[in-house]
C-alpha positions in Angstrom: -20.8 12.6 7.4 -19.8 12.3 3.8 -17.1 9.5 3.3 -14.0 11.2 2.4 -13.6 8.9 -0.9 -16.6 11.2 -2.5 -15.1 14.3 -1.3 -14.2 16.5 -3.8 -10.9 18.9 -4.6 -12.3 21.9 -3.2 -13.6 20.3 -0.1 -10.3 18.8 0.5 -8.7 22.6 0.4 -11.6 24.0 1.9 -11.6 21.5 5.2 -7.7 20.8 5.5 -8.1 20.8 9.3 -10.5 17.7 9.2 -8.6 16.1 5.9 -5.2 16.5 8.2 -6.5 14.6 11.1 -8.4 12.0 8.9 -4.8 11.3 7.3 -2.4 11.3 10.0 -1.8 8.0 11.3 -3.7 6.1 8.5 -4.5 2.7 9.3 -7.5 1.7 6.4 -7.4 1.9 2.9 -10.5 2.7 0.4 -10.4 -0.6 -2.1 -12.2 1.6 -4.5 -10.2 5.0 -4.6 -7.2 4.2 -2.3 -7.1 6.9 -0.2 -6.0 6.5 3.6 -7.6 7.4 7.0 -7.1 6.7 10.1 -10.7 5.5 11.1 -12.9 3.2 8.8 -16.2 4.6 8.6 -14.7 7.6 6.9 -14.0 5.4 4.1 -16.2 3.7 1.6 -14.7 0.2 0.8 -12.0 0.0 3.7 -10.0 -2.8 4.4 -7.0 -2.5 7.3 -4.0 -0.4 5.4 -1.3 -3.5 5.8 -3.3 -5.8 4.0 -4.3 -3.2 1.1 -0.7 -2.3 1.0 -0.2 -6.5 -0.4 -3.4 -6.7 -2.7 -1.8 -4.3 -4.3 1.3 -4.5 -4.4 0.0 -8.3 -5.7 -1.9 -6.9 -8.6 0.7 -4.5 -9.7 
């Protein structure tokens, strides 16, 4: 399966099912694109949600 950081707009509208259940919940963030999921091989560069949520917060 594709990581959902490469998918693109029209995937997103096309698969809204999957993208909906991939997003409830979310406990990762990508470092790279900072979207959210709730499971961490469906993101690139993930790292657990609380601590992205301060490394960012830290660099903005």
């Amino acid at each position: 399966m594709k990581t959902f950081c490469k998918w693109k707009e029209k995937e997103l509208l096309k698969r809204a099912d999957v993208f909906a259940d991939l997003v409830s919940e979310p406990r990762f963030v990508c470092r790279k694109c900072a979207r959210v999921a709730n499971t961490k091989k469906a993101l690139c560069k993930a790292m657990p949600l609380a601590t992205g949520l301060r490394v960012l917060d830290e660099a903005g």
